[in-house]
N, C-alpha and C positions, 0 to 999 in steps of 0.2 A: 686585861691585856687586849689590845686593839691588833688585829694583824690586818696588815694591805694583801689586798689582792693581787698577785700578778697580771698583767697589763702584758700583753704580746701584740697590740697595737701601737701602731710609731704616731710620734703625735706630731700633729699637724698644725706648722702657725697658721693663721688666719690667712696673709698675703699669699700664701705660696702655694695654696690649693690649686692643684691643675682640672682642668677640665678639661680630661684627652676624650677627642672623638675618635673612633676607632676608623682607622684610614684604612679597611677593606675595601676594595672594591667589588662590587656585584660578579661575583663570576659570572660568564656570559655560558657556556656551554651549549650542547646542542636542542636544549629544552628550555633554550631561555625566553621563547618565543610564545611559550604556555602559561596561563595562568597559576599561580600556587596550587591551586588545587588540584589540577592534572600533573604536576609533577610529581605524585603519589605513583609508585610503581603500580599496583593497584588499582587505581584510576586509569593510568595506561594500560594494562593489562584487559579492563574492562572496553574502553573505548574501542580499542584494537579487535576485540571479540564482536563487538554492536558493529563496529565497521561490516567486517567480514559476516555476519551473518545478517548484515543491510543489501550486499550487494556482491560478493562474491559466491556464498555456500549454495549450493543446489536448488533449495528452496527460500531463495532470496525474499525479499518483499516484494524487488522488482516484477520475480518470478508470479511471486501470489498474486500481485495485483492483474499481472497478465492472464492470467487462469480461471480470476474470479470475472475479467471480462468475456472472456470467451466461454464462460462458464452461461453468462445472462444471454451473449449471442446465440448460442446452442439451445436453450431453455426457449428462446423467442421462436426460434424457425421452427423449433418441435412444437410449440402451441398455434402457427401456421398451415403443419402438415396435419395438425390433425383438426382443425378446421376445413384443408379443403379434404379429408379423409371424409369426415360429416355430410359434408355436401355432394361430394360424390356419391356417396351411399343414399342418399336422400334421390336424388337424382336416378340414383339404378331403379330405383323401387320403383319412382314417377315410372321411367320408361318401360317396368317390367309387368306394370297394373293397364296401361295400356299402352301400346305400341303403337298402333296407327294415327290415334290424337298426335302423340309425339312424333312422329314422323311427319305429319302434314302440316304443324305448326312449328318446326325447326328447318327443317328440310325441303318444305313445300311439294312436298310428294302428291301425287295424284294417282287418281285410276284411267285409263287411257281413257272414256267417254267423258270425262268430268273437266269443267273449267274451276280456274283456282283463282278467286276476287283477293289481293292485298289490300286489308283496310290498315292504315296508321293513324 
């Protein structure tokens, strides 16, 4: 005993097969201007965070970067002051080991009998 099997497919002559394209159009909406992959809630969710903590949040980038320069202009003037802090001190010692050298070869000080020759 042979049984058929039920068939709940409609059958199709050859000629009359349609080939429908589906006549959607794109909806256009207000993200239609993004690529597929940012139309990911998600994606925008993220974007919008990197935004706002690029350029709006307290410690911006903007902010860092300005910080970090002011940071190397600070760092430079303090290794200026204490350069001429160095020097100064060197300098006090000079004029504090002998005072009169240094007084008569900065100053050109004299003793009232004495003549003072500039050799250059």
């Amino acid at each position: 005993m042979i049984r058929s099997l039920p068939t709940n497919t409609k059958e199709v002559s050859p000629g009359t097969m349609s080939t429908k394209k589906s006549n959607k159009k794109k909806e256009g909406g207000i993200f239609s201007f993004l690529p597929n992959f940012l139309r990911n809630k998600y994606a925008l969710t993220l974007l919008g965070f990197l935004v706002y903590i690029a350029f709006f949040d307290h410690y911006s980038l903007i902010k860092q970067h300005q910080l970090q320069q002011t940071l190397h202009q600070l760092q430079d003037e303090k290794a200026f002051y204490v350069r001429t802090i160095d020097e100064s001190r060197e300098m006090r010692r000079t004029i504090q080991a002998d005072e009169e050298k240094f007084a008569r070869e900065r100053y050109l000080m004299k003793r009232p009998n004495q003549d003072v020759f500039i050799v250059e």
